[in-house]
C-alpha positions, 0 to 999 in steps of 0.5 A: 500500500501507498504511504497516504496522504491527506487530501487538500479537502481532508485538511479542510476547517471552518473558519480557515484563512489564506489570505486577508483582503484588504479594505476597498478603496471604492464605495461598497456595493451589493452584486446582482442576485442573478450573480450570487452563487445560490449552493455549493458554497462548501464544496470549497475547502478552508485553508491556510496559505501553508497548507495550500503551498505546501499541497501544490509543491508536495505534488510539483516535485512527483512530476516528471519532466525533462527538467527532472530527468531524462524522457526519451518519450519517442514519437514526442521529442520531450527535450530540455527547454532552453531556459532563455525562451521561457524568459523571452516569453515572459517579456511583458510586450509579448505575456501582456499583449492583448490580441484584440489590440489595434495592430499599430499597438502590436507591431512588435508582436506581428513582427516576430510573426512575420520573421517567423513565417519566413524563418520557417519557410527558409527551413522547410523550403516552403513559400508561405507559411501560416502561423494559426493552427495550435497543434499538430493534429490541428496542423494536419486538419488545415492541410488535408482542408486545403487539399479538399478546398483545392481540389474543388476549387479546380472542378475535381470533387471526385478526389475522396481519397487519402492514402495513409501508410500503416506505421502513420500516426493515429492523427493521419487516419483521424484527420482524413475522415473528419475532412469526410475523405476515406483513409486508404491504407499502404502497407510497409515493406520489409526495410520499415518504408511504405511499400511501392508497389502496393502503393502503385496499386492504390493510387487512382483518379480519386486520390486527394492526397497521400500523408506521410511522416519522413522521417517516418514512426519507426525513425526512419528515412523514407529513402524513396521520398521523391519517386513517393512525391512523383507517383502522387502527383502525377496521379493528380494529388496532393502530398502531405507532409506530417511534420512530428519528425522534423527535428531529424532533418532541420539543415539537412533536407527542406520537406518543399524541395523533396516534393511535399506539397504542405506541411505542419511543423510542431514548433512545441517539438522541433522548436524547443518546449516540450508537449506533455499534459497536453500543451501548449502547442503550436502546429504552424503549417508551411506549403507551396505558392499553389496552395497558398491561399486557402491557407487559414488566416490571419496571416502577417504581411509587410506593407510597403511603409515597412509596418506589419498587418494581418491579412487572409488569403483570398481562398482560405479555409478560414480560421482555425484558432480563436486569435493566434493560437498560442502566441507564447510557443511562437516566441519560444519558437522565434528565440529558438532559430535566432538562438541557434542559426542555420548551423545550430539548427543542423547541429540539432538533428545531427545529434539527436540522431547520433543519441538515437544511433548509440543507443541502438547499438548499444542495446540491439544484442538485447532488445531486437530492432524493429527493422535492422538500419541505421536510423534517424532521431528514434530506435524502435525496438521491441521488448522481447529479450531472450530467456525473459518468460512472462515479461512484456514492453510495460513491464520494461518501461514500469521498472525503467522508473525505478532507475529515475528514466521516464519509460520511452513510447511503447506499443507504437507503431503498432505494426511492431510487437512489443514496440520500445520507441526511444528517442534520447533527443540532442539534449542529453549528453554521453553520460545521461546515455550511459547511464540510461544504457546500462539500466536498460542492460541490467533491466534485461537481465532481472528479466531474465534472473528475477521477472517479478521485479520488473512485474512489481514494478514501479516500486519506488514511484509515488503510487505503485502500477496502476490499472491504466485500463479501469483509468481510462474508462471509469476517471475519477475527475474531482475529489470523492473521499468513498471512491478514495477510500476505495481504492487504498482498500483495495491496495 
């Protein structure tokens, strides 16, 4: 059983104060009836402002977080955030602007937007970019809702189809069919990439688009990317570019040059701030002059007086976010590529891949590699080490906690068994390596000598295993002291 700790609402007493307001210094008025909160009064606790500090820290120093140890979450790039963006977003002309604000009143604001757009279309080798959607799966709704808008807009309404390789994230598929597309499926050859005969055989007068992830989940270089882009247009559609894996080839490849019609680029990953407990993001989206406007608006232009304005382009999707997204990630993004430069931005990629190669070598005799090359920013191996009987990928990842490693991604791609998806990032040095290396050596080995360690596992995390199947489908949202009860009875 879990040491316990008494709840904020346990510690709750009538007649309890955190703070004291101080006199008004305007004349006293009654509120409006209709404003006055009619019952739950005492569903708010009563605390001191000890207990409430003391609660909020208790459970800040349980997170995990790049910040605390290394996360090699793969698929997820949660690497260390440079501290410096995280100040530059808090400057007060960029926290404190208001987005309703009349645009001579923002000129600083929109021009970070305007240097962005283009610092991103140099990268990717796009020629316009629009800064609206808030994430990635956003980012990939823009795209699939332009290729729908151009295809219609040239007389071609039959192009209902959207091809989508089986290793895909599970945002591809998804974002299709809620565009009303059918999602096509490619299978995967034998080197990990999508295979091109059957997709040869899938391509028709109906197809709108393929999507593509390069490189693709299993952390690897579609090698065959420009015949892939060819095949598609000369069927007369569209390729679609899924961004998540960017960090790989940043100064090394330009999506746009390869033959990618539009792309969406996850500033929160590529660019610097994690993603996890589910944003902020910013899923920025880059495509070529021809789909340009039905891009979704605002977007930033310069005028010929040298100032900055919003305008929307003449055929856009319209917009996808209230205002302009999460204007904080764009700063944090902006900081980073003048941080950086052209050649910092290479230097990225070449190191995350180097991490990610190391690690795979270093533990491919005892965790099987997915597919048998050389990969890029990720490895995906599989949990299937040799003599361990009843050990499975969870329990892997769970006892990973016990030597202080967030586990990486697992289960994913699913056409792997027993996927381990690691990605180290360009973040973390030599030695966190190591270190990481050896625990997943000696991991294998309990497996092999003591599995009930690794089934017990976690053992020194602040609750135990839990049941992550009954969590998902019966969440206890707010505080009940019956279903807490409950659950320590059944510990």
């Amino acid at each position: 059983m879990d040491t316990y700790e008494p709840h904020i609402y346990e510690l709750s007493a009538p007649g309890k104060h955190g703070t004291n307001l101080p006199r008004l210094d305007v004349p006293e008025a009654a509120l409006p009836t209709a404003l006055l909160r009619q019952d739950g009064m005492n569903d708010f606790p009563e605390l001191t402002e000890p207990e409430v500090m003391r609660h909020y820290t208790r459970i800040s120093q349980r997170n995990a977080s790049p910040d605390t140890m290394m996360y090699p979450l793969g698929s997820c790039t949660m690497k260390a955030t440079p501290k410096l963006h995280e100040e530059v977003a808090r400057y007060a002309g960029f926290a404190a602007v208001h987005p309703l604000q009349d645009e001579s009143l923002s000129q600083g604001a929109l021009q970070l937007m305007y240097e962005l757009q283009d610092y991103l279309g140099e990268i990717s080798g796009f020629e316009a970019v629009s800064l609206q959607p808030a994430a990635g799966a956003q980012g990939e709704l823009t795209g699939i809702l332009a290729f729908r808008a151009y295809h219609l807009d040239r007389g071609d309404p039959d192009r209902t189809e959207v091809l989508v390789p089986n290793a895909a994230h599970g945002t591809n598929p998804a974002t299709a069919a809620m565009v009303g597309l059918k999602v096509v499926e490619l299978k995967s050859d034998a080197r990990g990439n999508v295979d091109m005969d059957d997709l040869r055989a899938k391509l028709s007068p109906r197809t709108a688009g393929m999507m593509l992830t390069n490189p693709n989940t299993l952390g690897l270089f579609e090698d065959q990317i420009v015949e892939i882009c060819q095949l598609v247009h000369e069927a007369g559609g569209l390729m679609y570019g899924d961004g998540a894996n960017f960090n790989a080839i940043l100064g090394i490849a330009k999506p746009g040059k390869l033959g990618f019609d539009f792309m969406h680029y996850n500033l929160h990953k590529t660019f610097t701030t994690p993603h996890g407990g589910g944003g902020p993001g910013s899923g920025a989206v880059g495509c070529t002059a021809e789909l340009a406007p039905f891009l979704p608006g605002p977007r930033v232009r310069q005028t010929a007086s040298g100032s900055y304005e919003l305008f929307t382009p003449e055929k856009s999707i319209g917009r996808m976010k209230a205002f302009h997204g999460n204007f904080a990630m764009l700063v944090r993004a902006w900081t980073y590529i003048r941080t950086l430069g052209a050649a910092g931005l290479r230097e990225v990629s070449e190191i995350a891949v180097l991490n990610a190669n190391y690690v795979r070598v270093k533990l491919k005799d005892l965790y099987p590699q997915a597919i048998d090359r050389i990969c890029m920013h990720e490895t995906v191996l599989r949990g299937q080490i040799a003599g361990a009987q009843g050990i499975r990928t969870l329990d892997i990842a769970k006892r990973l906690i016990d030597y202080g490693f967030h586990p990486p991604t697992v289960y994913f791609p699913l056409i792997v068994p027993e996927a381990l998806m690691i990605e180290p990032t360009e973040t973390e040095g030599k030695r966190t390596l190591d270190i990481f290396i050896q625990a997943m050596r000696d991991i294998a080995r309990e497996a092999v000598e003591t599995p009930d360690v690794l089934h017990d596992a976690p053992t020194t995390a602040p609750v135990r295993r839990l049941d992550e199947v009954r969590a998902a489908r019966q969440p206890i949202l707010r505080y009940n002291a019956e279903a807490f009860a409950q659950i320590l009875n059944e510990r």
